[in-house]
matplotlib code that plots the C-alpha trace (Angstrom):
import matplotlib.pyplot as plt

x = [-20.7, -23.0, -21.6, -18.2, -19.9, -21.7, -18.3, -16.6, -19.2, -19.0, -15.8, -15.9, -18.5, -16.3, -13.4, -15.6, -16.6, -13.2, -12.2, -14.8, -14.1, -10.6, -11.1, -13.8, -10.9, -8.3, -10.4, -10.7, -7.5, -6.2, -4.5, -0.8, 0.0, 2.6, 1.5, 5.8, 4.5, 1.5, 1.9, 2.8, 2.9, -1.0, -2.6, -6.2, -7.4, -4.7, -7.3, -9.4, -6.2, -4.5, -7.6, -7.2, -3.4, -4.1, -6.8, -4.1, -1.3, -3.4, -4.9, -0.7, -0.3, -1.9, -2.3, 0.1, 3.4, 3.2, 2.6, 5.3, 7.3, 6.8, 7.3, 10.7, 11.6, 10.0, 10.8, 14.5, 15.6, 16.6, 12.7, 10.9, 13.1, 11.9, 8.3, 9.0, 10.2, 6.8, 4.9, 6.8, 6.8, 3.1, 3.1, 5.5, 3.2, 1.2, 4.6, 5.2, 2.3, 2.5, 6.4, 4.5, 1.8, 4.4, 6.2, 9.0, 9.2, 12.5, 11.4, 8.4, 9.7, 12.7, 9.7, 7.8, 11.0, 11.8, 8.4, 9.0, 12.5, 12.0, 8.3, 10.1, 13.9, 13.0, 10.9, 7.5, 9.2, 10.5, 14.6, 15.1, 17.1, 16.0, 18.2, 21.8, 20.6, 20.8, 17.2, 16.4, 13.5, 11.3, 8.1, 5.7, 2.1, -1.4, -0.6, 2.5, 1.3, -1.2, 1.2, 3.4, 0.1, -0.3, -2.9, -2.2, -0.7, -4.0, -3.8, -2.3, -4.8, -4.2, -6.7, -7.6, -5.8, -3.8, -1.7, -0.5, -0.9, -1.7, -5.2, -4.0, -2.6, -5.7, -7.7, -5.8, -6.0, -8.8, -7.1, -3.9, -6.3, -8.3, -4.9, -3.7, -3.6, -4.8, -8.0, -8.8, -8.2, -11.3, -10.1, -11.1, -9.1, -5.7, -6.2, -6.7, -3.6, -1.5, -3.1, -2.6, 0.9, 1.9, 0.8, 2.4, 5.6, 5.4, 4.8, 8.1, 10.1, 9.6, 9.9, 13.2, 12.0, 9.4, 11.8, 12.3, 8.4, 8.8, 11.8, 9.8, 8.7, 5.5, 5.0, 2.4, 4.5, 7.8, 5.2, 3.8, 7.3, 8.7, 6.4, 6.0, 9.3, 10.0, 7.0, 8.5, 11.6, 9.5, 7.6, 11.0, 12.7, 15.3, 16.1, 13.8, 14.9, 17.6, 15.5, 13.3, 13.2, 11.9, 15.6, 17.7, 15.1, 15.1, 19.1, 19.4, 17.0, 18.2, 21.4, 22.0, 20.4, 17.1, 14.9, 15.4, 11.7, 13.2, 14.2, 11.9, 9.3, 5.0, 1.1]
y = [-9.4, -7.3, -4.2, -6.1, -7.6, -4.3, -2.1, -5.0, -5.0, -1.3, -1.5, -4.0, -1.9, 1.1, -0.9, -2.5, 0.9, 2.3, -0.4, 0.0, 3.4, 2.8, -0.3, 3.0, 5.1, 2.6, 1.7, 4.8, 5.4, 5.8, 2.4, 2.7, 5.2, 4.8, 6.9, 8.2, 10.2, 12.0, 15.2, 15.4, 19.2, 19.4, 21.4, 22.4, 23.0, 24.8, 27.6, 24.8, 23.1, 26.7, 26.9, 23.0, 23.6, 26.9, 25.1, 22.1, 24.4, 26.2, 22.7, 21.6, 25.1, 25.0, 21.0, 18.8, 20.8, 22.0, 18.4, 17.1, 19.7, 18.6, 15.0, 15.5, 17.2, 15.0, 11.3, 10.3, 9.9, 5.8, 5.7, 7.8, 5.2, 2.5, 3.6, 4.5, 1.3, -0.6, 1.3, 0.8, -2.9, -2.9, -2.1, -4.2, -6.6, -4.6, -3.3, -7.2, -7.6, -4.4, -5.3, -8.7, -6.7, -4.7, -7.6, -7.5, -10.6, -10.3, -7.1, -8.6, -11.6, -9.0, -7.3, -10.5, -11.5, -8.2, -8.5, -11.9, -11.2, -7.9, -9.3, -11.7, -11.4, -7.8, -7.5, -6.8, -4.3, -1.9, -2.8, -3.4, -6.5, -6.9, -4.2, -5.1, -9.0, -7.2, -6.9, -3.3, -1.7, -1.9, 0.3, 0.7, 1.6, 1.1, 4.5, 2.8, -0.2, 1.8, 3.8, 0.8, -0.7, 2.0, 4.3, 8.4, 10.6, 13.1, 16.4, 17.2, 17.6, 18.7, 16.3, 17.7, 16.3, 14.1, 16.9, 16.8, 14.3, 13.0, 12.0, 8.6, 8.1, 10.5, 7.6, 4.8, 6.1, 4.2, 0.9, 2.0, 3.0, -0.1, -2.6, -1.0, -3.6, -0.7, -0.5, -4.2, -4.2, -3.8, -2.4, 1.1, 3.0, 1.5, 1.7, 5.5, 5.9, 4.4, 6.7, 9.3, 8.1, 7.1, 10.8, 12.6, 10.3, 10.9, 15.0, 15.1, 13.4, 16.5, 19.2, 19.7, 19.9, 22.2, 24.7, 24.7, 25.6, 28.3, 29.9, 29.7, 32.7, 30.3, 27.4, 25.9, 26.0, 24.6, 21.5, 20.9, 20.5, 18.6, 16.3, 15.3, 15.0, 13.0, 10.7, 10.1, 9.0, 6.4, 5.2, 3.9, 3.1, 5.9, 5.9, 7.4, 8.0, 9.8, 12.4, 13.1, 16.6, 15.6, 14.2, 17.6, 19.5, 16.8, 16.9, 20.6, 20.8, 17.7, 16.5, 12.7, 10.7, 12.6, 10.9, 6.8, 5.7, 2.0, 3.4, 6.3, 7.0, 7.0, 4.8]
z = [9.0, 7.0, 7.3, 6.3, 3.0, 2.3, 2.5, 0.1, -2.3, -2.6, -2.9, -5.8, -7.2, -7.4, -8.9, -11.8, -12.4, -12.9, -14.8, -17.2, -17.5, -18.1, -20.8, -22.7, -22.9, -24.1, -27.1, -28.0, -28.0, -31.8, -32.5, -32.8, -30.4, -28.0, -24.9, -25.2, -28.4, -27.5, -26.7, -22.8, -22.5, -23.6, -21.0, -22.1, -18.2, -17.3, -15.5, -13.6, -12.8, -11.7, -9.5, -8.1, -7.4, -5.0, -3.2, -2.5, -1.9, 0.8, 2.8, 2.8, 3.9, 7.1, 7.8, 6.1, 5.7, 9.7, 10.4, 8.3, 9.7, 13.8, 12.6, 11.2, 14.5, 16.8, 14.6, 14.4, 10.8, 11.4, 12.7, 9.6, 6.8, 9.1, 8.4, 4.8, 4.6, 5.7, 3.4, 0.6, 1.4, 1.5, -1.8, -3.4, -4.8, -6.3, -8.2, -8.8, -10.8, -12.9, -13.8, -14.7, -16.6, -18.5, -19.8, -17.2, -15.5, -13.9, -12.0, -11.4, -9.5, -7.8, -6.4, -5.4, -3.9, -2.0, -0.4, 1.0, 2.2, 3.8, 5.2, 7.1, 7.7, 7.6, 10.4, 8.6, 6.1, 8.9, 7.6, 4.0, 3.7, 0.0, -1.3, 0.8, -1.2, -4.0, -5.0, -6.7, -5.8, -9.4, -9.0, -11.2, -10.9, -13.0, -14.9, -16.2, -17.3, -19.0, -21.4, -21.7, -23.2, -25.5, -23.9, -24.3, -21.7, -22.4, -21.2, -17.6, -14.7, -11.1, -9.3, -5.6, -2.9, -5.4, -7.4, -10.5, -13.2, -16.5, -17.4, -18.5, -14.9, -13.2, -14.5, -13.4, -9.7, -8.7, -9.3, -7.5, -4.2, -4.6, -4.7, -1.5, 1.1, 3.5, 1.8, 2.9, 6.3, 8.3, 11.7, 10.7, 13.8, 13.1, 9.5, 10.1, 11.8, 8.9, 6.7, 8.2, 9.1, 5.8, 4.1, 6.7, 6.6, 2.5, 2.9, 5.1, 2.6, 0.2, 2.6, 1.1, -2.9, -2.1, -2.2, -5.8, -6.1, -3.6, -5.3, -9.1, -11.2, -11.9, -9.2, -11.4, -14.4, -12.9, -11.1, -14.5, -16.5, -13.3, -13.0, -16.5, -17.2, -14.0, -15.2, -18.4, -16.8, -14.8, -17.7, -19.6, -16.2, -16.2, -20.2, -22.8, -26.2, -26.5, -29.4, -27.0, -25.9, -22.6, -21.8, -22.7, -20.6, -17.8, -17.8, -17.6, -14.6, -12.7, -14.0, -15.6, -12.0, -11.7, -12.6, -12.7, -12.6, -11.3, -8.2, -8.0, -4.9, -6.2, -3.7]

ax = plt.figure().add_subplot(projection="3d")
ax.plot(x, y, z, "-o")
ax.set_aspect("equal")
plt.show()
C-alpha cells in the first residue's frame, strides 16, 4: 500500500507540475491570438531538432521498425484492428472530455457514447460497434484544446522518442500521458506488455507512410511540413480556412481527404 500511495503521489506531483507550467505559458501568451495565426512553420531549433530526429530515426531503425515489421507478418490483419481497436477505446474518454473542453458537446457525448457501446457490446473495445451505430470517432487531445483556447503553436520541436511537434502540443504531453488509463493500473508486468503492445501495434500501422520519408530529398523537411499541416487539419476537424496556405499545400501533397482531424489516428 505504500509503494501504491508513493507512485500516485508522484504521479500527481508531476501532473500539477505540468499543469502549472502550461497555465505560465498560456498567460503569456499575447491576448487575442488564435493559435490558427501564429506562425506554424517557425523553426528556431531546427539543428537540435535535426540532431533529435537522427537519434529517433536510428533507435526505430534497429528496434521498433524490425519489430513492427515481424508483427505484421506474424498478426493477422482482423487481429492487429482488433488491438487498435482496444487502445483506441481506452482512450475515448479522454477524447470525450476534450470535445467537452473545446466547446463540442455533441462529439463529446458521441465519444462518451462510443466508449460505453464498444466497452460492452463490443467486447471490451476489441470490435467497434460504435461506428456501424453510427457514432464517428471524434478525437481530440490536450494540444488541441489548447490552440482552440487560444494558446500559440510556438516553434516546432522534435521531442526524443515522441517525434515531431509543436511546442504548444510538446507542452501539453504530460497531461495526455498522465490521462492514459494505462498509467493507473498498478499491475506493472501486464501494463508493460500493453505498452509495449500498443507502440509496436501503432509503429506497424505507418510502416507503409514511411516511405514517403525514405523517398524525400530532406526527410526532416518533408516530416516537418507533414506533420504541421496534418495538425492543422486536426485542430479545425478536417476544414481550416479556406485562405490559409496550409490548405493549398496540404491538398497538393495529400489530395482533398488527407487530413480530417475528426477521424484522424494521435495517444
Amino acid at each position: 500500500m505504500p509503494d501504491r500511495v508513493s507512485r500516485n503521489t508522484a504521479r500527481a506531483i508531476a501532473l500539477l507540475a505540468a499543469m502549472t507550467l502550461l497555465a505560465g505559458c498560456a498567460g503569456n501568451a499575447p491576448r487575442g491570438v488564435d493559435a490558427a495565426s501564429a506562425d506554424p512553420t517557425s523553426d528556431p531549433w531546427e539543428p537540435l531538432n535535426r540532431a533529435i530526429y537522427r537519434g529517433n530515426t536510428r533507435v526505430d531503425r534497429y528496434t521498433l521498425k524490425p519489430l513492427a515489421s515481424g508483427y505484421r507478418q506474424a498478426v493477422p490483419s482482423v487481429v492487429r484492428t482488433g488491438i487498435d481497436n482496444f487502445f483506441t477505446n481506452l482512450r475515448s474518454p479522454w477524447h470525450s472530455l476534450n470535445n467537452f473542453l473545446q466547446g463540442k458537446p455533441g462529439a463529446g457525448l458521441s465519444e462518451g457514447g462510443r466508449f460505453l457501446v464498444n466497452s460492452t457490446f463490443g467486447l471490451m473495445g476489441l470490435l467497434d460497434v460504435a461506428t456501424e451505430m453510427g457514432l464517428e470517432v471524434r478525437r481530440e487531445d490536450f494540444g488541441q484544446t489548447l490552440a482552440i483556447w487560444g494558446v500559440p503553436d510556438g516553434p516546432f520541436v522534435v521531442v526524443p522518442f515522441f517525434g515531431p511537434q509543436t511546442f504548444r502540443d510538446a507542452l501539453a504531453l504530460p497531461i495526455d500521458l498522465f490521462a492514459d488509463p494505462l498509467v493507473w493500473y498498478d499491475n506493472s508486468s501486464i501494463r508493460d506488455k500493453l505498452y509495449i503492445l500498443r507502440i509496436v501495434n501503432l509503429r506497424e500501422r505507418f510502416l507503409d507512410t514511411g516511405r514517403l520519408l525514405d523517398d524525400a530529398q530532406d526527410p526532416y523537411i518533408r516530416l516537418r511540413e507533414a506533420y504541421l499541416q496534418n495538425r492543422r487539419f486536426q485542430i479545425y476537424d478536417g476544414n481550416p480556412p479556406m485562405d490559409d496556405d496550409f490548405y493549398d499545400d496540404f491538398e497538393d501533397d495529400y489530395g482533398d481527404d488527407g487530413g480530417n482531424g475528426a477521424n484522424d489516428t494521435s495517444p
